[in-house]
DSSP file (Angstrom, degrees, kcal/mol; ACC not computed):
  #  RESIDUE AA STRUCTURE BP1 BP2  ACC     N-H-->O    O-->H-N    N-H-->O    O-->H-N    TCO  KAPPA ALPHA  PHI   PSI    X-CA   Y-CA   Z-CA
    1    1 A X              0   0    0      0, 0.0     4,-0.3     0, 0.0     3,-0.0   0.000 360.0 360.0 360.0 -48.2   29.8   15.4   32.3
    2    2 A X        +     0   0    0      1,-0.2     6,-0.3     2,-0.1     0, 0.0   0.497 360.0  82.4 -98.1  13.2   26.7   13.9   31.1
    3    3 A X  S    S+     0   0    0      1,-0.2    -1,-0.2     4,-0.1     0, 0.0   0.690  86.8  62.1 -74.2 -11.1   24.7   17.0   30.0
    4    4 A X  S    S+     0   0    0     -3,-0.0    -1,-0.2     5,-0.0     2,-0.1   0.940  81.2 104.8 -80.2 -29.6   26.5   17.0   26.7
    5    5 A X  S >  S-     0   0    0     -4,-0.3     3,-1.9     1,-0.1    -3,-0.0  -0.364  74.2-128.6 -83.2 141.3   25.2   13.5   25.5
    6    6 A X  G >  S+     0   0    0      1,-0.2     3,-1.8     2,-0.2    -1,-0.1   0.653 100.4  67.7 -45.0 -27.1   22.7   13.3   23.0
    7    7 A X  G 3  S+     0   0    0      1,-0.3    -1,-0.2     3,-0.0     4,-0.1   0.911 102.9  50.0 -55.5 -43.8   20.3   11.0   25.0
    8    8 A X  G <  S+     0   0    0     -3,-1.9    -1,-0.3    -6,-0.3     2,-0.2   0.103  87.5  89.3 -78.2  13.6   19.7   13.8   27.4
    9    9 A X  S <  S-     0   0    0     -3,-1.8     2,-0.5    -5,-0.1    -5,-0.0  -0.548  91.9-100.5 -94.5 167.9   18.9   16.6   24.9
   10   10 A X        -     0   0    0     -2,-0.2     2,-0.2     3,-0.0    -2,-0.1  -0.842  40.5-110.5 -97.3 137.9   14.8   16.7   24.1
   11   11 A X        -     0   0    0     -2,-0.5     3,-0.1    -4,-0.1    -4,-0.0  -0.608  27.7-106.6 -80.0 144.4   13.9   15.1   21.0
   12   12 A X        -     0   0    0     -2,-0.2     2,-0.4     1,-0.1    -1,-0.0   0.136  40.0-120.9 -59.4 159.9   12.6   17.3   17.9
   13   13 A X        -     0   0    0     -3,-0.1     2,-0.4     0, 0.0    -1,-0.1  -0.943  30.5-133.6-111.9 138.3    9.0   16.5   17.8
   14   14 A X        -     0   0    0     -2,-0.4     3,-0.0     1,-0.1    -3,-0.0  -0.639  21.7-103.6-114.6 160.1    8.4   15.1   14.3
   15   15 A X        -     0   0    0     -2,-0.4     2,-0.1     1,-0.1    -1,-0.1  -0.476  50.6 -89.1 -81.8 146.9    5.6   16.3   12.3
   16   16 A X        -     0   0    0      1,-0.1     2,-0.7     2,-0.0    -1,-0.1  -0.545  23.4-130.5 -87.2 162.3    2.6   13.8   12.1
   17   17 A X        +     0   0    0      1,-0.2     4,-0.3    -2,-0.1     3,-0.2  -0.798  33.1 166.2-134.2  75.9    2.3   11.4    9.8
   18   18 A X        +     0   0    0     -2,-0.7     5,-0.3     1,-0.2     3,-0.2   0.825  54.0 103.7 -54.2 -36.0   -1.6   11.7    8.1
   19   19 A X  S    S+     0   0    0      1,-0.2     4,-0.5     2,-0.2    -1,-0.2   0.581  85.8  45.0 -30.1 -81.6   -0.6    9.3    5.0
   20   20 A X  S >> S+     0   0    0      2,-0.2     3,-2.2     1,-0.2     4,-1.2   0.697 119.2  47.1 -15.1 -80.3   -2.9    6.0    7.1
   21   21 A X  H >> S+     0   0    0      1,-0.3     3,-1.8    -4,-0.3     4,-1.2   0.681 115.9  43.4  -0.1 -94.9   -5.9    9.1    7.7
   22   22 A X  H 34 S+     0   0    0      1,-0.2    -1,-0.3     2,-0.2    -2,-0.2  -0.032 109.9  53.7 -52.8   4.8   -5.6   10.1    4.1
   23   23 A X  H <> S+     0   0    0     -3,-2.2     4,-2.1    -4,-0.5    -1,-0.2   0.641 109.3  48.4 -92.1 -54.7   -5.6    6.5    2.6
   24   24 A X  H <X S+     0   0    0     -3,-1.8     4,-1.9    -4,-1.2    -2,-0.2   0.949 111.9  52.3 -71.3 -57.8   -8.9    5.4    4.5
   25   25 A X  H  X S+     0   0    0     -4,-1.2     4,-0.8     1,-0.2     3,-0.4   0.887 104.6  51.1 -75.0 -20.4  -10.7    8.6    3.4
   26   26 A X  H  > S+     0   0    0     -4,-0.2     4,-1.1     1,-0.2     3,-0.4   0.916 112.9  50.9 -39.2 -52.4  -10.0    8.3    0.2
   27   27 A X  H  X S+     0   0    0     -4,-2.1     4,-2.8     1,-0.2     5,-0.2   0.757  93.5  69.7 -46.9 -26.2  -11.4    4.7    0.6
   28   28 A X  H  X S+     0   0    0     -4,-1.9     4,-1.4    -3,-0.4    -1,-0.2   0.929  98.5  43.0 -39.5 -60.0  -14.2    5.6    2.0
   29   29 A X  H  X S+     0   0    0     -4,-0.8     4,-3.5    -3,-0.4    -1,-0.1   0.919 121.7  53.6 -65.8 -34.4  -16.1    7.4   -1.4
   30   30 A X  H  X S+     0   0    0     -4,-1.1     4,-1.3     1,-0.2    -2,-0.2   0.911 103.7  45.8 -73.7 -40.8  -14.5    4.2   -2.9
   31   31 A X  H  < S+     0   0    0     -4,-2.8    -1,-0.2     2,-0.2    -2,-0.2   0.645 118.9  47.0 -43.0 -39.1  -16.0    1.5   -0.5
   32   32 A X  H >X S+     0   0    0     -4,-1.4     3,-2.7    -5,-0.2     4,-1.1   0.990 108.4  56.0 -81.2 -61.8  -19.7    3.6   -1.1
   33   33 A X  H 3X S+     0   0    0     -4,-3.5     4,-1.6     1,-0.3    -2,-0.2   0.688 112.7  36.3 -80.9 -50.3  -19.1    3.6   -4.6
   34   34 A X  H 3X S+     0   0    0     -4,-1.3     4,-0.6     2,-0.2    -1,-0.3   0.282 115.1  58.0 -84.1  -3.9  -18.7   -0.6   -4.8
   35   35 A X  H <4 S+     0   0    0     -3,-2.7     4,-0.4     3,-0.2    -2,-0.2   0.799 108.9  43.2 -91.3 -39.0  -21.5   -1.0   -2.1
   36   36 A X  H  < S+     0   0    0     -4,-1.1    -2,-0.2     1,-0.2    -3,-0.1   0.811 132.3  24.0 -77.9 -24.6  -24.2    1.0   -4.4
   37   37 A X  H  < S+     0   0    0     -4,-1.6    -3,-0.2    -5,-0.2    -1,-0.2   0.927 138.5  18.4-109.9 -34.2  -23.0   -0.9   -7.6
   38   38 A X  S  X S-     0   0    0     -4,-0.6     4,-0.9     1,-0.3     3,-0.3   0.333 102.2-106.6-117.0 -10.4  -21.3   -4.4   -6.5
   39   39 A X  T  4  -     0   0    0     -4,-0.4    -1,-0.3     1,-0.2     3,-0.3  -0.316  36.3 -80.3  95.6 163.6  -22.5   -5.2   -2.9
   40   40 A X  T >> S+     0   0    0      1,-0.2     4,-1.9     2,-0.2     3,-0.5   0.799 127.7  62.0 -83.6 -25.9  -20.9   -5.1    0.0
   41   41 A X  H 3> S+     0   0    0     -3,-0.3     4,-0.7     1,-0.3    -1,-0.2   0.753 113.8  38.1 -77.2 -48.0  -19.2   -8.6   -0.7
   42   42 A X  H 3X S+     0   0    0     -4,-0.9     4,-0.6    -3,-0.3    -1,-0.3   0.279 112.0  67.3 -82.3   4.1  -17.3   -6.9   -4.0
   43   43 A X  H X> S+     0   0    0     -3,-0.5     3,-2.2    -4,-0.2     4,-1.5   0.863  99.7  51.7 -77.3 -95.0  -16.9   -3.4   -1.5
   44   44 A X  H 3X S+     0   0    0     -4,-1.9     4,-2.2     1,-0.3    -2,-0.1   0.499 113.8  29.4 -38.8 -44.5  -14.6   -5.1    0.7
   45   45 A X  H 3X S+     0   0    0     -4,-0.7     4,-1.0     1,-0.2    -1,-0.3   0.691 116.4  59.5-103.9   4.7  -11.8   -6.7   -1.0
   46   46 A X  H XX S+     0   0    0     -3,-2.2     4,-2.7    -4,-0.6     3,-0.7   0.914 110.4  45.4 -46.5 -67.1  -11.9   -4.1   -3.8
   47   47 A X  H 3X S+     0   0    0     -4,-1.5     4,-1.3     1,-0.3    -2,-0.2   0.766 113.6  46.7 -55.3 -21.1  -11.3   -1.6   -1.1
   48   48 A X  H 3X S+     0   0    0     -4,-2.2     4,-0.6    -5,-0.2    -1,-0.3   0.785 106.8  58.1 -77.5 -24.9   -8.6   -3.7    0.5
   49   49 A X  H XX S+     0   0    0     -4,-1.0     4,-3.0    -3,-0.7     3,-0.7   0.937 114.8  39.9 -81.1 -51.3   -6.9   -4.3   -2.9
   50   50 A X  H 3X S+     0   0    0     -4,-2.7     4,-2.3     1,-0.2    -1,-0.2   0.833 112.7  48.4 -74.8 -24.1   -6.6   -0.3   -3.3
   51   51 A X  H 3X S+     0   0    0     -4,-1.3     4,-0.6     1,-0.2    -1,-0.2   0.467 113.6  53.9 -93.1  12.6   -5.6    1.0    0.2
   52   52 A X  H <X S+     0   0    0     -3,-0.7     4,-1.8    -4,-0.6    -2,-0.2   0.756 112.0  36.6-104.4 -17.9   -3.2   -1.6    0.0
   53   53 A X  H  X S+     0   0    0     -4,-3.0     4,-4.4     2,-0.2     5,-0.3   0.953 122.6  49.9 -53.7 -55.6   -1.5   -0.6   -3.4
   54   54 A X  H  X S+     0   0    0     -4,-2.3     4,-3.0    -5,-0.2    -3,-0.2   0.958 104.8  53.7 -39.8 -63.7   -2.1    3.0   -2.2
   55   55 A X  H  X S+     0   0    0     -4,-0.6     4,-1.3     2,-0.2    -1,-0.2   0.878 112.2  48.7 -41.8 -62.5   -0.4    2.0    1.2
   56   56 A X  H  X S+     0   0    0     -4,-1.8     4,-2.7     1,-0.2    -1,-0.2   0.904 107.4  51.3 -14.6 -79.0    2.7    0.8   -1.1
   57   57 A X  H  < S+     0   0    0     -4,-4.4     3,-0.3     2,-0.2    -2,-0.2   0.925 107.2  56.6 -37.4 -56.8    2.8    3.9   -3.0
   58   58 A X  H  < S+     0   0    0     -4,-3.0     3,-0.4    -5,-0.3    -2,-0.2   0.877 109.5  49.8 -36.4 -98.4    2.8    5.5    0.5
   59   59 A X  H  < S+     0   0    0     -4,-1.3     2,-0.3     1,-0.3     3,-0.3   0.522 115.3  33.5  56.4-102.2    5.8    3.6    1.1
   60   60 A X     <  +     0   0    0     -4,-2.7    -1,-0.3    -3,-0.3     4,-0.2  -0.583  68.1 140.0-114.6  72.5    7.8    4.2   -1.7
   61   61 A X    >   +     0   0    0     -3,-0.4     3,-1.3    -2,-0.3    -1,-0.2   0.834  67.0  73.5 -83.8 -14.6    6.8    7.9   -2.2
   62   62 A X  T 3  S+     0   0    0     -3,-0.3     3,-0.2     1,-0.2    -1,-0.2   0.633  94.6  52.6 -87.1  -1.9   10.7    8.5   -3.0
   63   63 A X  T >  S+     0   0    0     -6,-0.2     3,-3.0     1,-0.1     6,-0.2   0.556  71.6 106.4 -74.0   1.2   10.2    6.8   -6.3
   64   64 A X  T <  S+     0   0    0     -3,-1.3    -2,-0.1     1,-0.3    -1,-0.1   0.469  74.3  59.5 -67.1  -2.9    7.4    8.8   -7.4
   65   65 A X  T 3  S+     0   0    0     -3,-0.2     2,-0.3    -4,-0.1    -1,-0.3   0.839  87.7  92.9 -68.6 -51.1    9.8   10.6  -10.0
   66   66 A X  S <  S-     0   0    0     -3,-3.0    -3,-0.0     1,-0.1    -1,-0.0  -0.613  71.6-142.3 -99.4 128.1   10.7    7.2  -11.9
   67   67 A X  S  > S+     0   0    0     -2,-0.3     4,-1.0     2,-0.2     3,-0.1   0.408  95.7  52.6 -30.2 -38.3    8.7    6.4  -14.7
   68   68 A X  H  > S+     0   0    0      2,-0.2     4,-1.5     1,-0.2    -1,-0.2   0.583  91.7  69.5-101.8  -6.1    8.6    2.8  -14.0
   69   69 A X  H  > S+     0   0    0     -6,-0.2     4,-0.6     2,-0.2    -2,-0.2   0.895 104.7  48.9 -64.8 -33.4    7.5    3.1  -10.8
   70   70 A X  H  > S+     0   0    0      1,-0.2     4,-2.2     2,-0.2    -2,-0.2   0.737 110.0  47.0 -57.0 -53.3    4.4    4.2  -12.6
   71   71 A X  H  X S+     0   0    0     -4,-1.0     4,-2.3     1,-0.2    -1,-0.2   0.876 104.8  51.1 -79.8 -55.6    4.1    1.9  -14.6
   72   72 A X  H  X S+     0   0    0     -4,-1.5     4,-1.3     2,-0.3    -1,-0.2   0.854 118.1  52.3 -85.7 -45.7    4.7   -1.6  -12.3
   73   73 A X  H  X S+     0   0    0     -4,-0.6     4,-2.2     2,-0.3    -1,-0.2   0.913 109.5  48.8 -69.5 -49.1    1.6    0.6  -10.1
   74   74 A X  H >X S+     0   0    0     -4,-2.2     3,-2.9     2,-0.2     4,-1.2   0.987 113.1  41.1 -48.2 -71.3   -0.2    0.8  -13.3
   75   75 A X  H >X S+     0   0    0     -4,-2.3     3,-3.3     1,-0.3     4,-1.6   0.816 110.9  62.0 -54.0 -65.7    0.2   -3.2  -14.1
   76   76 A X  H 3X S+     0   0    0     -4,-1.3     4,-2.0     1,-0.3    -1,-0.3   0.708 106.0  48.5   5.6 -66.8   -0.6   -4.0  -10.1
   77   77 A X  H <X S+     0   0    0     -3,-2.9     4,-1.1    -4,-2.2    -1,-0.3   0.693 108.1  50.3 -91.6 -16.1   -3.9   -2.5  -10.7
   78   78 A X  H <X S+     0   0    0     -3,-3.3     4,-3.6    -4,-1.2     5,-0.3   0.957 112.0  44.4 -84.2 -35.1   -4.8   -4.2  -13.7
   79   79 A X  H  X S+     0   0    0     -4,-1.6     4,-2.3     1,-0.3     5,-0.2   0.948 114.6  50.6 -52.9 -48.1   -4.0   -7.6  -12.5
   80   80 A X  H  X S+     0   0    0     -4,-2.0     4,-1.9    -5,-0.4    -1,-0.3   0.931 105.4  53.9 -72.4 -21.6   -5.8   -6.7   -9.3
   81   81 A X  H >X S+     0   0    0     -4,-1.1     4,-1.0     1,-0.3     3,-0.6   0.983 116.8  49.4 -74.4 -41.5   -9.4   -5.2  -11.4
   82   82 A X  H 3X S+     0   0    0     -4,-3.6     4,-0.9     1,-0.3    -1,-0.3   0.699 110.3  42.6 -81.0  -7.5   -9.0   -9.1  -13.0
   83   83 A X  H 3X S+     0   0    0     -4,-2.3     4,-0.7    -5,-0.3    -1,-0.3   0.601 117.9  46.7 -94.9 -11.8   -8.7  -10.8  -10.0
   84   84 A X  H << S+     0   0    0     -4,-1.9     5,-0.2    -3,-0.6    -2,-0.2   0.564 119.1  42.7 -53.0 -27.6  -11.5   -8.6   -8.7
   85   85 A X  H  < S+     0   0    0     -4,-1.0    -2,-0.2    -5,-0.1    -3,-0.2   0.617 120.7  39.2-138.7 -59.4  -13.4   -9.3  -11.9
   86   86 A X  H  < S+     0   0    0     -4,-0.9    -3,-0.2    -5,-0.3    -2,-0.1   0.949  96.9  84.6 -73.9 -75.8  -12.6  -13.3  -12.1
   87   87 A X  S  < S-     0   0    0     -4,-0.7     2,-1.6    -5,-0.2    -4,-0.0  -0.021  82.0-132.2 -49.5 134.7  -12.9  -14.2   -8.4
   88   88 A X    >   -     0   0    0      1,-0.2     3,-1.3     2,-0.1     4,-0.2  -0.601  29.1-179.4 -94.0 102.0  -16.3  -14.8   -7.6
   89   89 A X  T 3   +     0   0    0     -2,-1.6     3,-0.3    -5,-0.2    -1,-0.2   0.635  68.1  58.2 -22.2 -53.7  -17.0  -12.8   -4.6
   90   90 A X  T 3  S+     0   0    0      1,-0.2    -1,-0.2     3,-0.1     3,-0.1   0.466  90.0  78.2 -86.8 -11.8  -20.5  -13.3   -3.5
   91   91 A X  S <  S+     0   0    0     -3,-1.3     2,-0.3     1,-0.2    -1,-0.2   0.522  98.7  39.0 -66.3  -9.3  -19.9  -16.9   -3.3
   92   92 A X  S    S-     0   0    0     -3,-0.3    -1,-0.2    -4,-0.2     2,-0.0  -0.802  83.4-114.3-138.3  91.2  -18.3  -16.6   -0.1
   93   93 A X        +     0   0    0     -2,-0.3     2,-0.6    -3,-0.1    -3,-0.1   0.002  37.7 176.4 -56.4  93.6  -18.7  -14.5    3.1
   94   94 A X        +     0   0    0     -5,-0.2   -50,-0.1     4,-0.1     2,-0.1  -0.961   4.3 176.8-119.3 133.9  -15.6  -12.1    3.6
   95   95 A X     >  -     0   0    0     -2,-0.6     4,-1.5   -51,-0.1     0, 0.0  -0.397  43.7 -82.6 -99.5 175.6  -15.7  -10.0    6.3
   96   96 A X  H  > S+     0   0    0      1,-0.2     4,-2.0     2,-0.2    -2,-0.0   0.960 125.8  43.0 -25.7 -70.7  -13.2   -7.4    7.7
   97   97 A X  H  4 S+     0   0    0      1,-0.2     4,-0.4     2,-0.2    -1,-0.2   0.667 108.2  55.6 -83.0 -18.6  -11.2   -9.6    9.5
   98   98 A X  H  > S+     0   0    0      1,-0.1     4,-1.0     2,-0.1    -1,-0.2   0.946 110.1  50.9 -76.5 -56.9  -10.9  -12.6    6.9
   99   99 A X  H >X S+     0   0    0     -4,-1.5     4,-4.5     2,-0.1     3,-0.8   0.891  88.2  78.0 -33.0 -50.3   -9.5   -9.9    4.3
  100  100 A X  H >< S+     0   0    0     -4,-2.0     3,-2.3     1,-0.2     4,-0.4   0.563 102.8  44.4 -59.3-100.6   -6.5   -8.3    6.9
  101  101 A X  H 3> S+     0   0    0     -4,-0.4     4,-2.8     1,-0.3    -1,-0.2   0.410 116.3  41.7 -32.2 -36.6   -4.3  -11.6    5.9
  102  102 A X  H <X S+     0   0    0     -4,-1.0     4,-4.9    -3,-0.8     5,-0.5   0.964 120.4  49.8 -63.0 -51.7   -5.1  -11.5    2.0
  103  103 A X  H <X S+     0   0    0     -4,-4.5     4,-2.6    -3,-2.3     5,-0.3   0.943 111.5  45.0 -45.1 -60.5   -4.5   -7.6    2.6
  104  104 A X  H >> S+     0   0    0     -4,-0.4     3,-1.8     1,-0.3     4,-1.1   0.928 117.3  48.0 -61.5 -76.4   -1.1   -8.2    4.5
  105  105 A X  H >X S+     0   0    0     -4,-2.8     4,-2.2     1,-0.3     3,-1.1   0.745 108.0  50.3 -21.9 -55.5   -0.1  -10.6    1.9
  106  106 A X  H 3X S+     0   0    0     -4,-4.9     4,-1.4     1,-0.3    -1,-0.3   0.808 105.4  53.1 -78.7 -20.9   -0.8   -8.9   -0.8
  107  107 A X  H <X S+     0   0    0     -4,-2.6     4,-2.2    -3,-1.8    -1,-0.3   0.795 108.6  52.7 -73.8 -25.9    0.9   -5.9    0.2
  108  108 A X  H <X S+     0   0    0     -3,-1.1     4,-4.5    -4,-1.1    -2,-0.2   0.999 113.3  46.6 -50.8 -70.9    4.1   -8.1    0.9
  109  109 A X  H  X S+     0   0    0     -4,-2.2     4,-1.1     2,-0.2    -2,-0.2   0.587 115.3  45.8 -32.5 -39.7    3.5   -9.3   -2.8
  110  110 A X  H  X S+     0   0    0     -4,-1.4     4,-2.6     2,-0.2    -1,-0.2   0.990 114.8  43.4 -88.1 -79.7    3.0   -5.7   -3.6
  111  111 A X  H  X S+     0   0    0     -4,-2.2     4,-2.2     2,-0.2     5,-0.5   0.979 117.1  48.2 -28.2 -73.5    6.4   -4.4   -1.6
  112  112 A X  H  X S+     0   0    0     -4,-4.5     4,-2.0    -5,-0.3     5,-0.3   0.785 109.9  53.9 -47.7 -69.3    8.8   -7.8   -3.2
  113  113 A X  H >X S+     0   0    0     -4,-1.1     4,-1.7     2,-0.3     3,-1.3   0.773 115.2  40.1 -54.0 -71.1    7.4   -6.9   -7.0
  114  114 A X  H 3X S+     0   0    0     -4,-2.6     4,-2.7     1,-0.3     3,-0.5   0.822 121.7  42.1  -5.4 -77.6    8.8   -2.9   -6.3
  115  115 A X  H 3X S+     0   0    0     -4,-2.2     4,-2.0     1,-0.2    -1,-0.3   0.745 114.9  50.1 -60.8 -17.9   12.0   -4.0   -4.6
  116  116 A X  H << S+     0   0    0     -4,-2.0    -1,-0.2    -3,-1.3    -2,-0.2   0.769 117.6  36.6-114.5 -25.2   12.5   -6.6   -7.1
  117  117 A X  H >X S+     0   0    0     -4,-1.7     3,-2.7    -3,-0.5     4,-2.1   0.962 114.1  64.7 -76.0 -55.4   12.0   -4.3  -10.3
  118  118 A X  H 3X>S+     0   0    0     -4,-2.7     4,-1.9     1,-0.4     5,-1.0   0.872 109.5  32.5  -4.0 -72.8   13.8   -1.6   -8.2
  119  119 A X  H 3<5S+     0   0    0     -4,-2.0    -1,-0.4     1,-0.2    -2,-0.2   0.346 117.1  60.4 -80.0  18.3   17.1   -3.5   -8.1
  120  120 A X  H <45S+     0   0    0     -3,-2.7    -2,-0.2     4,-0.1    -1,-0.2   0.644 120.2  19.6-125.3 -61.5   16.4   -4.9  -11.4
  121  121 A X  H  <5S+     0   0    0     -4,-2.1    -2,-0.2     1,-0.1    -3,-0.2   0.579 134.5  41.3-105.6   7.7   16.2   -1.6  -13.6
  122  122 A X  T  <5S-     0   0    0     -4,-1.9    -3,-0.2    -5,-0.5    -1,-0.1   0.713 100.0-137.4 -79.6 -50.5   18.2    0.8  -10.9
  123  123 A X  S   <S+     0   0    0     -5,-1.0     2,-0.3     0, 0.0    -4,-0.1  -0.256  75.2  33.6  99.7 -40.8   20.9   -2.0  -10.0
  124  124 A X  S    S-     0   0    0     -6,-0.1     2,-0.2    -3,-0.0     5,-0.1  -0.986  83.6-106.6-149.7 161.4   20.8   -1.3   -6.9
  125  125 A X    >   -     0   0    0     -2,-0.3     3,-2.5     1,-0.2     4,-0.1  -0.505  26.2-126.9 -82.1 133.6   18.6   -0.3   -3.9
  126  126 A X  T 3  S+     0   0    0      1,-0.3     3,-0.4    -2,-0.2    -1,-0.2   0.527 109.8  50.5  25.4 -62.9   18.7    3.0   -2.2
  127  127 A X  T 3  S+     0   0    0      1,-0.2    -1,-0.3     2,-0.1    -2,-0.1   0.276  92.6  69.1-111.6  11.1   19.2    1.4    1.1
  128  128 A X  S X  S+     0   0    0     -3,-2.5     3,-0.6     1,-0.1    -2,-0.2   0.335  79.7  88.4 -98.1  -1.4   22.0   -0.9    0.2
  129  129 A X  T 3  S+     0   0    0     -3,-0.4    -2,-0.1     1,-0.2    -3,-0.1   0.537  71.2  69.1 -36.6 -33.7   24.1    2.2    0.0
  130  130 A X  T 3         0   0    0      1,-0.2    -1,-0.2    -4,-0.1    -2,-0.1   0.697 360.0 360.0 -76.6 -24.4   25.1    2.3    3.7
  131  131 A X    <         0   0    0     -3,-0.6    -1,-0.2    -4,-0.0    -2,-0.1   0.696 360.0 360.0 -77.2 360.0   27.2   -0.7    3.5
């Protein structure tokens, strides 16, 4: 009676999921690159600024067709090279662990600015389909 129900089948094993991996080494060359020329103090939140746009992109890889998706990524990066660029860095001891909030924030910040052009030149999201 209860061999038929799904719970009791074995679940599919799902292929693993590198993106995180491949995000940090690709930061990595980028993290050396900002240590040799800007210090370790302009390293860090440079590198958090890109593996969290990257992370985004990650994200929303099923927009990676639309044109403006490109674009809003583009504008995101310039705004972040001038707040990289304005804020004075060296004035101030950030570490690792002072960054993850700015990071997580800003990747929220990152995520609303998507959905919010999303539903704005789509009409509606993708995932409001189900209702």
């Amino acid at each position: 009676m209860f061999e038929e129900l799904e719970e009791n089948q074995p679940r599919k094993q799902q292929p693993t999921d590198w993106r995180g991996t491949i995000i940090v080494l690709c930061m990595l060359p980028v993290f050396a690159l900002f240590t040799h020329f800007g210090g370790e103090n302009l390293a860090l939140p440079a590198t958090t600024y890109l593996a969290m746009i990257a992370l985004a992109i990650a994200l929303h890889w099923k927009l990676r067709t639309s044109v403006w998706f490109w674009i809003v990524v583009a504008l995101l990066l310039a705004v972040h090279v001038v707040l990289l660029v304005k804020v004075p860095w060296p004035h101030f001891t950030a570490n690792r662990i002072t960054l993850l909030p700015f990071g997580v924030a800003d990747l929220l910040i990152i995520l609303g600015i998507i959905k919010f052009v999303e539903k704005f030149i789509v009409g509606i999201s993708p995932d409001d389909d189900d209702e």
